[in-house]
N, C-alpha and C positions, 0 to 999 in steps of 0.2 A: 257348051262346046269350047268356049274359051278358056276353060279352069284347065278341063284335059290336054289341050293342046300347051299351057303352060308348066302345066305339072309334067308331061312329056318334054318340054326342053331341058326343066330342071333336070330330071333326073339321065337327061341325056349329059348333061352338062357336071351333074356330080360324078356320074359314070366312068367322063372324060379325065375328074380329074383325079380321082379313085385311083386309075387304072396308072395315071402318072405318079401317084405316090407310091403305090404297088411296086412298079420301075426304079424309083429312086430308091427305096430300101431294101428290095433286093441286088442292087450294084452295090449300095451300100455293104449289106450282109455278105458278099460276095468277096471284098476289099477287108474284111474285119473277120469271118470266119473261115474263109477259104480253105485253111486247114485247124485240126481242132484245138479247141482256145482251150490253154492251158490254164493253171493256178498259177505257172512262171511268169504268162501274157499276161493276166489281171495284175499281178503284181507291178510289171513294167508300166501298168497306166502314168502313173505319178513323175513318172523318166523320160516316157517317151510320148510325146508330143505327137506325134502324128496315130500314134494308136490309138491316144485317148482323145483326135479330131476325129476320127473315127468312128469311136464307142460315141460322143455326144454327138453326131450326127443321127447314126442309126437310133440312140434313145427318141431324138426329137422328132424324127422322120417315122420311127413305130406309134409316136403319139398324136402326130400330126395325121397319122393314116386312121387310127381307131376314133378320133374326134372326129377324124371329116365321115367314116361308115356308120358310128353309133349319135351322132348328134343331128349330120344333117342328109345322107342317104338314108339311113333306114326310116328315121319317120317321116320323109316325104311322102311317100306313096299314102300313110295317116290320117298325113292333114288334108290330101285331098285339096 
């Protein structure tokens, strides 16, 4: 009974933070493609400074989101 009741915090707890990475790169995505990203905008990355704080946010923030669902949400329920 204690395994289930742990394995339910965790995944309450991945859930929690899942759902905040979710938040953060869709404001991110929101701030970056709000309207659609040209070959002009890719171009400007290297000029403009805050575009390309931007762009390296959402990269780090879409990888930080798929590590936390494919590494340690999805095979929690697994390991049981």
């Amino acid at each position: 009974m204690r395994l289930v009741a742990a394995l339910a915090a965790r995944l309450e707890f991945l859930s929690r933070v899942t759902e905040k990475e979710c938040q953060h790169l869709l404001d991110t995505d929101r701030r970056l493609f709000g309207h659609l990203f040209t070959l002009e905008d890719a171009q400007k990355i290297e000029t403009d400074p805050i575009l390309a704080e931007r762009l390296d946010a959402f990269v780090s923030r879409f990888g930080r989101l798929q590590d936390t669902v494919g590494d340690k949400l999805l095979p929690a329920p697994l390991r049981g």
